[in-house]
Chimera marker file (.cmm) of the C-alpha trace (Angstrom):
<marker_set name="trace">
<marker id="1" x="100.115" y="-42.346" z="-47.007" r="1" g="1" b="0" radius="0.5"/>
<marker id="2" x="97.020" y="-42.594" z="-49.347" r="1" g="1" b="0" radius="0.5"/>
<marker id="3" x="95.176" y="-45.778" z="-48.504" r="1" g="1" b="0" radius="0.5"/>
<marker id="4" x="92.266" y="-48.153" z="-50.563" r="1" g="1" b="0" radius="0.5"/>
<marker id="5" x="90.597" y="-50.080" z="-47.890" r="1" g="1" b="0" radius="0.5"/>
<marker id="6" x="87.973" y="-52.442" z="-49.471" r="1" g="1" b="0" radius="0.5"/>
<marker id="7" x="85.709" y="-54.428" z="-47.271" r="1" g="1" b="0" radius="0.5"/>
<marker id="8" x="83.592" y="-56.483" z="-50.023" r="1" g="1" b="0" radius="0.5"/>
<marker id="9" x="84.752" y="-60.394" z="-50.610" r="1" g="1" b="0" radius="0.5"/>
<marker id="10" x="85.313" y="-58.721" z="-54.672" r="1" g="1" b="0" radius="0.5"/>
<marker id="11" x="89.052" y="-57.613" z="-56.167" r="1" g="1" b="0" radius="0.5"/>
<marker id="12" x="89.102" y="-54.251" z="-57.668" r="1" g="1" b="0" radius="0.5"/>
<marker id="13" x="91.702" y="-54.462" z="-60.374" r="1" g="1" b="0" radius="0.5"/>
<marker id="14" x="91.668" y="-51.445" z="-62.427" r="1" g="1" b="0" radius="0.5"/>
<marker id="15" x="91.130" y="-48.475" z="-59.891" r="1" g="1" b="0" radius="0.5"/>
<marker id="16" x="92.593" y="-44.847" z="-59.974" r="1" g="1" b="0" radius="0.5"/>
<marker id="17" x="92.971" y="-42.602" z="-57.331" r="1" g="1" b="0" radius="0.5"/>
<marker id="18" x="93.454" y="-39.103" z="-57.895" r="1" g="1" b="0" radius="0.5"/>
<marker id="19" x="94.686" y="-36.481" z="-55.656" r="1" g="1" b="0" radius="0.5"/>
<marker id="20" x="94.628" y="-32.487" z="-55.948" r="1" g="1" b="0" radius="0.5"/>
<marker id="21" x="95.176" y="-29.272" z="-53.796" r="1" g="1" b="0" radius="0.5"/>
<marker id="22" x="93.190" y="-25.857" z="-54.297" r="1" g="1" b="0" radius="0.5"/>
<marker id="23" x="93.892" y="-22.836" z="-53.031" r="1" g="1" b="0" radius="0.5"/>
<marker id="24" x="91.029" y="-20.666" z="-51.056" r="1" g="1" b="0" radius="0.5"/>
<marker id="25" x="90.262" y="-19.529" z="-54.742" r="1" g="1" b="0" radius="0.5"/>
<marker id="26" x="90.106" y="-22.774" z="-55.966" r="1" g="1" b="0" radius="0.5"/>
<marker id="27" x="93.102" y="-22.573" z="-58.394" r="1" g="1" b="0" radius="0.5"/>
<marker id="28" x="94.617" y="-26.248" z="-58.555" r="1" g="1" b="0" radius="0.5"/>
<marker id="29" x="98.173" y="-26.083" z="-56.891" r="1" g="1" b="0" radius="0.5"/>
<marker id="30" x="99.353" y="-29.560" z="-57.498" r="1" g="1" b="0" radius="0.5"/>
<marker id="31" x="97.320" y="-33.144" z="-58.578" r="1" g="1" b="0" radius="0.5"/>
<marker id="32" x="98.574" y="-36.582" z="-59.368" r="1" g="1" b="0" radius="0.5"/>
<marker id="33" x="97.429" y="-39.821" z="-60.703" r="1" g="1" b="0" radius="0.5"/>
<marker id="34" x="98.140" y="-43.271" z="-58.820" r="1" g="1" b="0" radius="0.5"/>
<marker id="35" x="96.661" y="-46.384" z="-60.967" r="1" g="1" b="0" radius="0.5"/>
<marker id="36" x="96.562" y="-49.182" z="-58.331" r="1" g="1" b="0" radius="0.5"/>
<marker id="37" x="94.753" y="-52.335" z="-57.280" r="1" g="1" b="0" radius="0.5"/>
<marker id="38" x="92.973" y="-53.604" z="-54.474" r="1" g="1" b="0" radius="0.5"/>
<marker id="39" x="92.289" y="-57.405" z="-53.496" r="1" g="1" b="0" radius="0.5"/>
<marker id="40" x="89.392" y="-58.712" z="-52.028" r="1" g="1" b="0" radius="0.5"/>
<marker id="41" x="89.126" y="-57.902" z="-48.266" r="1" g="1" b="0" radius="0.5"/>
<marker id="42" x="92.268" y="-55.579" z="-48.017" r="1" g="1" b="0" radius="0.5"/>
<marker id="43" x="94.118" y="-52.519" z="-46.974" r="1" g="1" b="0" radius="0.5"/>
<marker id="44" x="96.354" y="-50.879" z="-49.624" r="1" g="1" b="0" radius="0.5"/>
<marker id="45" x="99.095" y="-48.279" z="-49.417" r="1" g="1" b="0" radius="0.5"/>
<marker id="46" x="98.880" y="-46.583" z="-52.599" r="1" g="1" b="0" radius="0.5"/>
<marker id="47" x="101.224" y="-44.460" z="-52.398" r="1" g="1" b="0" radius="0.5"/>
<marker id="48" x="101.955" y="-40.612" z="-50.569" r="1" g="1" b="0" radius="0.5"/>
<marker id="49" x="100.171" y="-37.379" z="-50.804" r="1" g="1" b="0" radius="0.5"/>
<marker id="50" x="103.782" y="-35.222" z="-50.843" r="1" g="1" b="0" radius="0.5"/>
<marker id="51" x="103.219" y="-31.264" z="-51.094" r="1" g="1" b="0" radius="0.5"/>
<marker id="52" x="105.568" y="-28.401" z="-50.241" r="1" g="1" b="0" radius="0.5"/>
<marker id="53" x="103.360" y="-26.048" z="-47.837" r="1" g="1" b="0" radius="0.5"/>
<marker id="54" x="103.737" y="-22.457" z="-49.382" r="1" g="1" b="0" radius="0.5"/>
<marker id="55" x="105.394" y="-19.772" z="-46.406" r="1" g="1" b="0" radius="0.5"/>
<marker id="56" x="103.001" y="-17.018" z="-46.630" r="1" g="1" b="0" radius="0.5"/>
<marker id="57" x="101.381" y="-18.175" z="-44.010" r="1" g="1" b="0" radius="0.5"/>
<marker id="58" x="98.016" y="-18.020" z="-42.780" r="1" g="1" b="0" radius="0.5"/>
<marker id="59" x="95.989" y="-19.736" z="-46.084" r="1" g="1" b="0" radius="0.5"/>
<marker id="60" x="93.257" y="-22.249" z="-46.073" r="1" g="1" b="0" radius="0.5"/>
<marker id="61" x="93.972" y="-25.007" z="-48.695" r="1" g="1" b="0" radius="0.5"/>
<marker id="62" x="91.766" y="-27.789" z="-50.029" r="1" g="1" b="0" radius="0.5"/>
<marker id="63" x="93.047" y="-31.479" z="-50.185" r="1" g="1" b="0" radius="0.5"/>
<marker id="64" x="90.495" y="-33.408" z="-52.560" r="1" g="1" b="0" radius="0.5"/>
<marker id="65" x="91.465" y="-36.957" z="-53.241" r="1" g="1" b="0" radius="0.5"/>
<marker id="66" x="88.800" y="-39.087" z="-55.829" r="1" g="1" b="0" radius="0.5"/>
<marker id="67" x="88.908" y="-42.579" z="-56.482" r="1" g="1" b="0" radius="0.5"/>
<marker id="68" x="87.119" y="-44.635" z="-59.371" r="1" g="1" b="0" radius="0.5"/>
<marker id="69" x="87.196" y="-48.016" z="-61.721" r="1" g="1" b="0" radius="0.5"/>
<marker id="70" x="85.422" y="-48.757" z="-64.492" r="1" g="1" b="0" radius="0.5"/>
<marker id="71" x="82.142" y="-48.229" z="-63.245" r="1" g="1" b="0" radius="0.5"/>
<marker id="72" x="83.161" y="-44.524" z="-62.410" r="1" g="1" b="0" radius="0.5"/>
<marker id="73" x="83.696" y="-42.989" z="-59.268" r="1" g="1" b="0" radius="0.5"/>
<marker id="74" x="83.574" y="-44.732" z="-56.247" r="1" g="1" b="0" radius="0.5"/>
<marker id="75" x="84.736" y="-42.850" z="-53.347" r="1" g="1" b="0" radius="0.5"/>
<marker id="76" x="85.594" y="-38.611" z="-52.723" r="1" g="1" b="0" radius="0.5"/>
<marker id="77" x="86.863" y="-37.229" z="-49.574" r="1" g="1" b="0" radius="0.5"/>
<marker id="78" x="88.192" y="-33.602" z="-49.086" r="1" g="1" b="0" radius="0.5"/>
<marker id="79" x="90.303" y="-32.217" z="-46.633" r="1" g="1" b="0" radius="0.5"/>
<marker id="80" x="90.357" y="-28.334" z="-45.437" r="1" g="1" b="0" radius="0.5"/>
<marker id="81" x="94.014" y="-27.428" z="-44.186" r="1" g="1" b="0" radius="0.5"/>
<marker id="82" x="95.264" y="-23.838" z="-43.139" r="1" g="1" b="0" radius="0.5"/>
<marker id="83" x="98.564" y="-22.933" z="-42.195" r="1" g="1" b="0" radius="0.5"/>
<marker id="84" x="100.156" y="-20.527" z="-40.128" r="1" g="1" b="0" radius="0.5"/>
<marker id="85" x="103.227" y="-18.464" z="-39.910" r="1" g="1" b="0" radius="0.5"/>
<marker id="86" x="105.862" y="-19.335" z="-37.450" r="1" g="1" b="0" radius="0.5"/>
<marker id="87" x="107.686" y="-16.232" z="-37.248" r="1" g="1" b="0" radius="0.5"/>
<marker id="88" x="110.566" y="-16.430" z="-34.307" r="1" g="1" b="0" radius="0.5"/>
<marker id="89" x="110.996" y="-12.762" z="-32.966" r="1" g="1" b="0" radius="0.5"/>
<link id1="1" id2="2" r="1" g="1" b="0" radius="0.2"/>
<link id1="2" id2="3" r="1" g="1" b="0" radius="0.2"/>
<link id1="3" id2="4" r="1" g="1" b="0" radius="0.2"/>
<link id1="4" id2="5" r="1" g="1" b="0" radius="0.2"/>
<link id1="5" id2="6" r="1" g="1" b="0" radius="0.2"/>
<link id1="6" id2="7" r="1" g="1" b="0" radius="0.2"/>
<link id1="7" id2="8" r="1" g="1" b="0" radius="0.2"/>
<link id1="8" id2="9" r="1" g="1" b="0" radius="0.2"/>
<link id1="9" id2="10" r="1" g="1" b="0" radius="0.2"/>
<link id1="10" id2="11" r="1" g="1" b="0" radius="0.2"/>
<link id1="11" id2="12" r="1" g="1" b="0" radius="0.2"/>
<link id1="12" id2="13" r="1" g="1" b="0" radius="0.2"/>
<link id1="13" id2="14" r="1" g="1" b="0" radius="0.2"/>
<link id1="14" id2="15" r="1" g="1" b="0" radius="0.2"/>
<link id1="15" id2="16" r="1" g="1" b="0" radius="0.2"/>
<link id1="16" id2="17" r="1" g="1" b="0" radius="0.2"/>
<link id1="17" id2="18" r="1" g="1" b="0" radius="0.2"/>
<link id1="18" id2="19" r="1" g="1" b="0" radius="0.2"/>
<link id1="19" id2="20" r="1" g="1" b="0" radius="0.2"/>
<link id1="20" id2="21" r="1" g="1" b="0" radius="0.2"/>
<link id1="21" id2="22" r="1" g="1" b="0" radius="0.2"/>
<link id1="22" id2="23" r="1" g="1" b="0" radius="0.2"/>
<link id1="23" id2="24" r="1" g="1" b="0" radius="0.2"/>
<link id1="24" id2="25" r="1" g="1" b="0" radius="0.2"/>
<link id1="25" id2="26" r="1" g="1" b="0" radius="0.2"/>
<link id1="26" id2="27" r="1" g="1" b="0" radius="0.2"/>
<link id1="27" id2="28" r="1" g="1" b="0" radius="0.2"/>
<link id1="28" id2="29" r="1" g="1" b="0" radius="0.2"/>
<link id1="29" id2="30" r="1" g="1" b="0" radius="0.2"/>
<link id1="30" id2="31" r="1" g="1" b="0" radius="0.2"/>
<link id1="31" id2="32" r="1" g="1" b="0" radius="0.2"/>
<link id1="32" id2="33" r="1" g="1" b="0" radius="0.2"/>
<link id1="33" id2="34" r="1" g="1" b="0" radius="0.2"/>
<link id1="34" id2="35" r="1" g="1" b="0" radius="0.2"/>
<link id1="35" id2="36" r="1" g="1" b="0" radius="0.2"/>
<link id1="36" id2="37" r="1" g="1" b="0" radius="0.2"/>
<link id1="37" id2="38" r="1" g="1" b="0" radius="0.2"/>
<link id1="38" id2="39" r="1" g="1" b="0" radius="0.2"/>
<link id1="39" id2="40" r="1" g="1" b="0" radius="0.2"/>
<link id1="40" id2="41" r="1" g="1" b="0" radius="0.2"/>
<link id1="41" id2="42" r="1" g="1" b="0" radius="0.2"/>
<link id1="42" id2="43" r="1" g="1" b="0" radius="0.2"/>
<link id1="43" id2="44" r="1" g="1" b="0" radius="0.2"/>
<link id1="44" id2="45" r="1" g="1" b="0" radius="0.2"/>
<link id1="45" id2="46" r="1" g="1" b="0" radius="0.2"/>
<link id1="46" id2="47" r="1" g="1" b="0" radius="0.2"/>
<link id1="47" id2="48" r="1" g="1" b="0" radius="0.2"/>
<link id1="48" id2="49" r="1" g="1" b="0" radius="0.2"/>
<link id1="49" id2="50" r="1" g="1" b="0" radius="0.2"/>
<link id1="50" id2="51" r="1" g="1" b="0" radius="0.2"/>
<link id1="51" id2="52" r="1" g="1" b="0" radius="0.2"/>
<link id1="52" id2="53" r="1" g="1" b="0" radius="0.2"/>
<link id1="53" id2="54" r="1" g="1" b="0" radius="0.2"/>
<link id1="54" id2="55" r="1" g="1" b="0" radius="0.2"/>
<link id1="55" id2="56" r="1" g="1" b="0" radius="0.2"/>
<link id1="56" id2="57" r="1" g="1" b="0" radius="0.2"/>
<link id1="57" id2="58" r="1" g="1" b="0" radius="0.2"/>
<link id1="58" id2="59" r="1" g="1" b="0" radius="0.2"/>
<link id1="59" id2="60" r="1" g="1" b="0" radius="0.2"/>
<link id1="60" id2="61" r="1" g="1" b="0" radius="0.2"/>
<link id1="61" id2="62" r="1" g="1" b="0" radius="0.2"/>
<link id1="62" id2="63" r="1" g="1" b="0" radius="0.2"/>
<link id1="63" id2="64" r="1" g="1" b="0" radius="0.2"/>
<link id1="64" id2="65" r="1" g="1" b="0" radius="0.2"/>
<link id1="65" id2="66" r="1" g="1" b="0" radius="0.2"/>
<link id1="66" id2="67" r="1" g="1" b="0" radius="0.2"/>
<link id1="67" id2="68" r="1" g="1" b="0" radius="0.2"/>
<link id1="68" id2="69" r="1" g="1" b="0" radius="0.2"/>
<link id1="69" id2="70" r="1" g="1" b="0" radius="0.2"/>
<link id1="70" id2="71" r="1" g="1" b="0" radius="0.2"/>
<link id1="71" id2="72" r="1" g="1" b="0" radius="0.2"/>
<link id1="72" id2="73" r="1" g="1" b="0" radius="0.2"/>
<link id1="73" id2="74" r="1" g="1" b="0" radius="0.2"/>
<link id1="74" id2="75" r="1" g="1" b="0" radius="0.2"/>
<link id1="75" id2="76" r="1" g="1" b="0" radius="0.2"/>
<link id1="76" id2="77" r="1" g="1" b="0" radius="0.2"/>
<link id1="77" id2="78" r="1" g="1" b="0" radius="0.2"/>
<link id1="78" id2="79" r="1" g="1" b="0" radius="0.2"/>
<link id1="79" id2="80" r="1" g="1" b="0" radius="0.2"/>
<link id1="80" id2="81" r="1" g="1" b="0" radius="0.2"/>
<link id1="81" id2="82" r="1" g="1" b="0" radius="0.2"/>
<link id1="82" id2="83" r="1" g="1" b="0" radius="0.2"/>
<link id1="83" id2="84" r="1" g="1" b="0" radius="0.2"/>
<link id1="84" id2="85" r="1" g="1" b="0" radius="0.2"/>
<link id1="85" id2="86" r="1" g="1" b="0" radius="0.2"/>
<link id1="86" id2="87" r="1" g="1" b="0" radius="0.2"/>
<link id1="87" id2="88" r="1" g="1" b="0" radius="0.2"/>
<link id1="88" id2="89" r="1" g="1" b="0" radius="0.2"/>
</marker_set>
């Protein structure tokens, strides 16, 4: 799951978070757009980061997720994954 945690005694009402995945090239595979809220003091399931791992093994990816009100943005993180084949002989 993608979760808002906010610590300040102040509601956030009108956030967006906004999640994408590059490839090592940074060509944007997939992104998507949650609008959400987050009370004072809180912990928020926004929703899930759901993505269908290409096969051809061995390739770095890049999970970026960016979240902002109407100030701007207010928090980044990125996320380096590679997979790996599984090949049964």
């Amino acid at each position: 799951g993608i979760f808002v945690v906010n610590d300040y005694l102040t509601d956030y009402p009108e956030l967006t978070v906004r999640w994408w995945i590059e490839d090592a090239k940074g060509n944007k595979l997939e992104e998507h757009v949650i609008p959400c809220s987050c009370p004072e003091n809180s912990l928020v399931n926004v929703g899930d980061l759901e993505w269908t791992v290409p096969t051809d093994g061995n390739a770095p990816y890049q999970i970026n997720v960016e979240m902002t009100g109407p100030s701007g943005i207010l928090s980044t993180n990125d996320y380096e994954v590679k997979t790996t084949s599984n090949q049964n002989n």
